[in-house]
N, C-alpha and C positions, 0 to 999 in steps of 0.2 A: 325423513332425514335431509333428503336433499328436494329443493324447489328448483325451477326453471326460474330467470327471472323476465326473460322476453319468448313470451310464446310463438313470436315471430319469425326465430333465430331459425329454426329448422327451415321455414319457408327460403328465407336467405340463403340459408347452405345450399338446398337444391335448384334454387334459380342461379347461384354465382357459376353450380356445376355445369347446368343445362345452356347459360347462355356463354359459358369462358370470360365471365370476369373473372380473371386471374388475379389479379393484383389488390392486395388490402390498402384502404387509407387510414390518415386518424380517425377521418369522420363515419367510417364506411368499413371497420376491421373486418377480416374473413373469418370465421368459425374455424378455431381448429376442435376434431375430433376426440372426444372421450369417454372412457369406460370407468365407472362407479362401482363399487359393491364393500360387502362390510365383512370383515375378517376378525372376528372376534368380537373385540372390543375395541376395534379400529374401524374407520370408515376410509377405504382406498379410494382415489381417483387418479385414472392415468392417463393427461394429455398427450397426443402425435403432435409433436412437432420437431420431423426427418428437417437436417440442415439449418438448424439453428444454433445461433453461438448462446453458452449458455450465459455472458452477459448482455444479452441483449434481452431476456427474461427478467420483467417485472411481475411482481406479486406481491399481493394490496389485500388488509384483511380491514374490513372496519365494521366494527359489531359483528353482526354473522353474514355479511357478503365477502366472497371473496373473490378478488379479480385480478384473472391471467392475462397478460400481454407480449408477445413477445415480435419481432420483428425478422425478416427472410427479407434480406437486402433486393430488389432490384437490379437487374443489370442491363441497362441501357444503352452502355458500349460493344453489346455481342450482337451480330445480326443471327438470330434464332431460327432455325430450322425446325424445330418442334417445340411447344412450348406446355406440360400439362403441370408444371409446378407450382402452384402460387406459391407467389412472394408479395413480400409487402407489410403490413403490418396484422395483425392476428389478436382475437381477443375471446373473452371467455367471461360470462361472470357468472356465480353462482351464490345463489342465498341457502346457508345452510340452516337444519334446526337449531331450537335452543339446547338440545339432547347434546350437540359435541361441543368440545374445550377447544374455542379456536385461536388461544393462549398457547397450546402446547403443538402448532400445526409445523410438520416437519415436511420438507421438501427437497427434491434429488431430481438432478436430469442424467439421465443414462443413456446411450446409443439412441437420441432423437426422441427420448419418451423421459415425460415430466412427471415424476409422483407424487404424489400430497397425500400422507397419513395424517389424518385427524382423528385422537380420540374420543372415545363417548367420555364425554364430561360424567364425573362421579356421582352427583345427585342424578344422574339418568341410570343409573345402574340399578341391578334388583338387588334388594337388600332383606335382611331378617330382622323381624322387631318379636320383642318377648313381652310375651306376654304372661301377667301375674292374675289367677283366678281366686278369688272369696276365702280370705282369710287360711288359704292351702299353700305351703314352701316351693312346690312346686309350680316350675316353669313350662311353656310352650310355647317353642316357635315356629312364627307364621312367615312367611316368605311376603315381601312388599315390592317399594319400586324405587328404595333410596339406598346410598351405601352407607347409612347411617346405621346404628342399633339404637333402639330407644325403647324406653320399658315402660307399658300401660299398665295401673294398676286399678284394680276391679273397687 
């Protein structure tokens, strides 16, 4: 359902941590953190991103990529005594399968956490087709992999 689309991206997160690049650019965004899993007939995903204004959250769907960005201003007028926050600019993309509808993708930021339900698109759902045997009234149905009905006849 879900692909990575830079296999790289993890490597990035843990050297930004290990060496205190803090700060995201346009050309150089930080990885923000997220968790996936699928609830039914929904497919959740939940980005972290504490201290963000929620218009400063773009989100880009085109065919089945879709990509998070959002911004954590910089503050260059404070002289800092501790510093473990990144700020800066923040990015995300992901290539979804053809299985979800990313026509009907809903989105909500709550207390620092960004949600994205995506449903399973309809032709991905399992479906029943009837089937008709040799000249007999009687019907049987077979469980398939569409939300269609469709009736074979022998």
């Amino acid at each position: 359902m879900l692909m990575r689309s830079d296999p790289f991206r993890e490597l990035d997160r843990l050297s930004q941590q290990m060496f205190g690049a803090a700060n995201g650019t346009p050309a150089r965004p930080t990885v923000m953190p997220m968790d996936a899993w699928r609830e039914g007939d929904t497919f959740v995903i939940e980005f972290d991103l504490p201290g963000v204004h929620p218009e400063s959250i773009d989100l880009d769907v085109e065919r089945n990529v879709v990509t998070v960005r959002a911004e954590r201003p910089v503050q260059d007028d404070r002289e800092m005594l501790a510093s473990e926050r990144t700020r800066g600019v923040f990015s995300r993309q992901l290539v979804l399968g053809d299985n979800l509808d990313t026509e009907r993708i809903q989105a909500a930021y709550d207390s620092g956490v960004l949600t994205l339900r995506i449903p399973v698109a309809e032709q991905a759902k399992p479906r029943k087709i009837t089937v008709s045997h040799g000249g007999s009234s009687g019907r049987q149905e077979i469980s398939g992999g569409s939300a269609e009905r469709q009736a074979i006849n022998a």
